[in-house]
Every structure is written in structure tokens, then in C-alpha cells.
C-alpha positions, 0 to 999 in steps of 0.5 A: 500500500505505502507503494502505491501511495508514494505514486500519489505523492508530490514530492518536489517543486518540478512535480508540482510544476508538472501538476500546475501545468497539467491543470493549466492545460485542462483549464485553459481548454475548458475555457474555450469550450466556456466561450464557445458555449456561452458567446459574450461576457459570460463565457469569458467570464467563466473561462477566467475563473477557470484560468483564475482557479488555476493560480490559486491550486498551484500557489497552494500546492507550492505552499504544500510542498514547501511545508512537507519539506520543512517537516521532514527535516 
């Protein structure tokens, strides 16, 4: 079990960026689908939260990898 979790695990800043990375991509082409969806005001709207969110993830799973660092040692 503790092999399969390790899988799950974010260990470093370069895996973290990987993730963000990965998010950005989905958020980014769910935003397209939003303006093509929504024309106008609201689907940028949308596709701004979507990019929004992003930001907010990454920053918080920097946040995660730097405390899981500090505790270890």
C-alpha cells in the first residue's frame, strides 16, 4: 500500500510544476469550450475563473510542498 501511495505523492517543486501545468492545460481548454458555449461576457467570464482557479491550486500546492519539506527535516 505505502507503494502505491508514494505514486500519489508530490514530492518536489518540478512535480508540482508538472501538476500546475497539467491543470493549466485542462483549464485553459475548458475555457474555450466556456466561450464557445456561452458567446459574450459570460463565457469569458467563466473561462477566467477557470484560468483564475488555476493560480490559486498551484500557489497552494507550492505552499504544500514547501511545508512537507520543512517537516521532514
Amino acid at each position: 500500500m505505502q507503494k502505491i501511495k508514494r505514486l500519489f505523492t508530490i514530492k518536489t517543486k518540478f512535480e508540482a510544476f508538472l501538476v500546475i501545468y497539467a491543470l493549466a492545460l485542462g483549464a485553459t481548454e475548458r475555457g474555450m469550450v466556456y466561450m464557445d458555449q456561452y458567446p459574450g461576457v459570460g463565457g469569458r467570464l467563466l473561462a477566467l475563473c477557470c484560468t483564475g482557479a488555476v493560480f490559486m491550486a498551484g500557489g497552494k500546492v507550492l505552499d504544500a510542498v514547501d511545508m512537507q519539506r520543512r517537516w521532514q527535516f
